[in-house]
N, C-alpha and C positions, 0 to 999 in steps of 0.2 A: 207723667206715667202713661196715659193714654196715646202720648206719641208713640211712645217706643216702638209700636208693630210697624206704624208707617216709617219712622225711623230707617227700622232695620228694611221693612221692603225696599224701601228707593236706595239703599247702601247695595242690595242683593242685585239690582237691577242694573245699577252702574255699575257694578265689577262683572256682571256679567256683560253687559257692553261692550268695559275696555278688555277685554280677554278676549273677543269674538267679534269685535266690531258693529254699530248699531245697526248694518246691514242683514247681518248674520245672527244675531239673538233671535233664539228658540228656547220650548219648552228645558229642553235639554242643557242648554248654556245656563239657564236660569238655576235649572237642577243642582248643576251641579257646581254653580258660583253659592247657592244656599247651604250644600253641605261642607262647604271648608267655610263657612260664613259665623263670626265670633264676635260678639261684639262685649267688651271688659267698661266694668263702668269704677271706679274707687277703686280698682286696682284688684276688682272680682270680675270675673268671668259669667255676666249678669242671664247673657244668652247666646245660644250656643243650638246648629244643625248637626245632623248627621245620615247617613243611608236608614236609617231606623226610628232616629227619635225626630220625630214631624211638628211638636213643639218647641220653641226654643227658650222657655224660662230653664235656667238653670238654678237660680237661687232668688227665695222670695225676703222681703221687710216687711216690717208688720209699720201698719200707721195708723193715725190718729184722724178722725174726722172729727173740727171743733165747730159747732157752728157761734159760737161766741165773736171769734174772730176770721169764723168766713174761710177758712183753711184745712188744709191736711198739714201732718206732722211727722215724723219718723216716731216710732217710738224708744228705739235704741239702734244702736248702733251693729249691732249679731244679724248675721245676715242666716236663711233658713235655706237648706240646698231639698231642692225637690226630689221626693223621695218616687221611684221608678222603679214597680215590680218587671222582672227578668224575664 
């Protein structure tokens, strides 16, 4: 779970690259490989840019911290889509 932001950084970074070449990466290449930048995890749409929304959780799981067994857990399978005042 804590990957995920590096994840998606270094995914944002390489497409921004191969679109503009490692010479050529700028703020702007970055920009604008992040807002067509999607990343579908279970066949959900988990995170996701745009010219507006500068977060990219789209939908959150709820989990479990056990410390019995030293683990985190899902707690169901309903995924919760992040609610965004207009």
């Amino acid at each position: 779970m804590a990957l995920s932001q590096i994840y998606q950084m270094f995914n944002i970074i390489a497409d921004a690259a191969k679109i503009v070449g490692t010479q050529n990466l700028d703020s702007q290449a970055l920009y604008e490989a992040a807002t067509s930048f999607a990343l579908t995890i279970d066949g959900i749409q988990r995170h996701s840019f745009n010219e507006t929304k500068r977060d990219s959780v789209d939908f959150y799981a709820m989990y479990e911290a056990r410390a019995e067994s030293e683990d985190i857990f899902r707690l169901n399978e309903e995924w919760f889509p992040t609610v965004r005042k207009p």
